[in-house]
C-alpha positions as CSV (number, residue, x, y, z in Angstrom):
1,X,-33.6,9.0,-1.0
2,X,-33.9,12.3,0.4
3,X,-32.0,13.3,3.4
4,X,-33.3,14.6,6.5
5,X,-33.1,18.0,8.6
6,X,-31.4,15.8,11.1
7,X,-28.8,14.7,8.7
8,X,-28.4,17.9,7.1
9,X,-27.8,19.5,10.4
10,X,-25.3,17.2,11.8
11,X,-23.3,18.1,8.9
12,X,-23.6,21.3,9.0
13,X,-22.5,21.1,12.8
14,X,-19.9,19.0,11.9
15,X,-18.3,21.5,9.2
16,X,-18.6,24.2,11.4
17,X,-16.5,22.7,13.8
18,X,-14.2,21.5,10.9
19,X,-13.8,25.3,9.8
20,X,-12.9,26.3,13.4
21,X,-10.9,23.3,14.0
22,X,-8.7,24.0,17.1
23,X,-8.1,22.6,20.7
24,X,-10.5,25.0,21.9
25,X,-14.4,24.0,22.4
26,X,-17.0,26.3,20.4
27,X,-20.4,27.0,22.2
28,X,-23.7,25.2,20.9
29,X,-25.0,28.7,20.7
30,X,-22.5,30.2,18.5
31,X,-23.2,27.2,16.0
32,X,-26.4,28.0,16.3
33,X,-26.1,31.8,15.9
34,X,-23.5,31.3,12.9
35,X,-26.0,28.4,11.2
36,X,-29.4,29.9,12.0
37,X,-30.2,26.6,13.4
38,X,-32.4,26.2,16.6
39,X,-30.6,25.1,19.5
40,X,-33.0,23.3,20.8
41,X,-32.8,20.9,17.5
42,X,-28.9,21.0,17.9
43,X,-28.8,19.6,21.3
44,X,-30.5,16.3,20.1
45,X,-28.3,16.3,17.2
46,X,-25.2,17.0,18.9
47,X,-25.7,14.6,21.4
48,X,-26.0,11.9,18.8
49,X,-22.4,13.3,17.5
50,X,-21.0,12.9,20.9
51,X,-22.3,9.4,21.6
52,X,-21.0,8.0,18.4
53,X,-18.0,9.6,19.7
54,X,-17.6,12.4,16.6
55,X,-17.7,15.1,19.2
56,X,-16.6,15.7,22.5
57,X,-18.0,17.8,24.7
58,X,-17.2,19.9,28.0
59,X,-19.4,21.9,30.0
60,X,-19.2,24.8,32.0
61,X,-17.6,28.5,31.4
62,X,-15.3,27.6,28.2
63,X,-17.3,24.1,27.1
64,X,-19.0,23.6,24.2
65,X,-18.0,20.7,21.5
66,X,-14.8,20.1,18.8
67,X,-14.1,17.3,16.8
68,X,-12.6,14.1,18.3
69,X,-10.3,13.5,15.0
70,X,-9.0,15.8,12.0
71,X,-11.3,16.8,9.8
72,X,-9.7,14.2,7.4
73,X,-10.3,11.6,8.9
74,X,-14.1,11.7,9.2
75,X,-16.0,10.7,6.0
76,X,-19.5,12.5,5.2
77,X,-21.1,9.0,4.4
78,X,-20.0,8.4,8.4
79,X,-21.9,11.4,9.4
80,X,-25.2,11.1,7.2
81,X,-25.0,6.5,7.8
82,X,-24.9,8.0,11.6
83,X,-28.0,10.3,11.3
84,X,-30.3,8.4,8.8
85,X,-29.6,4.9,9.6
86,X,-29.3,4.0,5.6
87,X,-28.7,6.0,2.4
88,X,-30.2,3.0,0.6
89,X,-32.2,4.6,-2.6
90,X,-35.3,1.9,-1.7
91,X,-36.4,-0.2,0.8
92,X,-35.9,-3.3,-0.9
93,X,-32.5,-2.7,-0.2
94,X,-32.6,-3.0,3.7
95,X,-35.5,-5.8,3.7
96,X,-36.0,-9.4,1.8
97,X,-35.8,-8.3,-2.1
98,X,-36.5,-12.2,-3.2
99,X,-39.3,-10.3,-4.7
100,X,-37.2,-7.2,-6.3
101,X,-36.3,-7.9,-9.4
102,X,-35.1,-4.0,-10.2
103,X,-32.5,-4.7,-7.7
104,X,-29.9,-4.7,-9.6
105,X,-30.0,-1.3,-10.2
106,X,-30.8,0.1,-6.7
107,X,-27.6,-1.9,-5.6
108,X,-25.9,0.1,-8.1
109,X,-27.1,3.1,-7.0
110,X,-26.8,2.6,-3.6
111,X,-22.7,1.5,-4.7
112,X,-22.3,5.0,-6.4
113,X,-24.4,7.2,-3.2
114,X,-22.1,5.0,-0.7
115,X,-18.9,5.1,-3.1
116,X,-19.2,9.0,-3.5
117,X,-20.5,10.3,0.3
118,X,-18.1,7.9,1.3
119,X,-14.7,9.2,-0.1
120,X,-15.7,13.1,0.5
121,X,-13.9,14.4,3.6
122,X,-15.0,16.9,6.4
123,X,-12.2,18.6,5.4
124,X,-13.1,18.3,1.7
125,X,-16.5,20.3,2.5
126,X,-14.9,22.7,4.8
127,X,-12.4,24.0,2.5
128,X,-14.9,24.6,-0.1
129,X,-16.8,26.5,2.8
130,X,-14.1,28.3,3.3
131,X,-13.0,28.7,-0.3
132,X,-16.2,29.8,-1.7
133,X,-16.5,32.8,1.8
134,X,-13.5,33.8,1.6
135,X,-13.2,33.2,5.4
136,X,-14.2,31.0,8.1
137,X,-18.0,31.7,7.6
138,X,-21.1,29.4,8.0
139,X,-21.6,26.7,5.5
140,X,-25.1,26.3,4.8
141,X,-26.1,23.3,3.3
């Protein structure tokens, strides 16, 4: 399984917000400044944040996007399920695996990926972004 630029993005979008957590609404082009990330590429991915409802955006002089929940309560498996679809280690996984007979182990694995992305907060991430700066930096994952 390797995760995409997509997914890798969206969570780097989503921790910056997480580090800057407030009421106020931080501009797609300071995110994009502060990650090095195009903006272009941010806009598709921060749309998809918003739709699901992860994000909420406002436009206009003052707009940009902040989190719709704590930073807590949003789980990094929620974030990368979001963006890839699956974090299943093999196809057989998502299709008819009558024929798999190794399947047993990919379950596993896909237990332990699920189990571990699954119980790792934004705010888990964001405080080791902010631990291992010093400040409220960039994370770049």
């Amino acid at each position: 399984m390797i995760i995409s630029s997509k997914g890798r993005y969206a969570l780097r979008v989503m921790v910056y917000l997480a580090v800057h957590h407030s009421d106020e609404y931080i501009p797609l082009k300071e995110i994009s400044d502060k990650e090095e990330l195009s903006k272009k590429y941010l806009e598709t991915i921060t749309r998809m944040l918003s739709k699901a409802n992860l994000i909420e955006a406002a436009s206009g002089h003052g707009g940009g996007y902040r989190l719709t929940r704590k930073p807590e309560d949003y789980s990094v498996g929620e974030i990368l399920k979001l963006t890839e679809g699956t974090l299943a280690p093999v196809t057989c996984l998502n299709e008819d695996s009558s024929s798999c007979y190794t399947l047993p182990i990919w379950q596993g694995l896909a237990d332990v990926i699920n189990n571990y992305l699954d119980n790792m907060t934004l705010a888990d991430v964001a405080a080791t972004a902010i631990d291992k700066a010093g400040n409220k930096t960039a994370y770049n994952a």
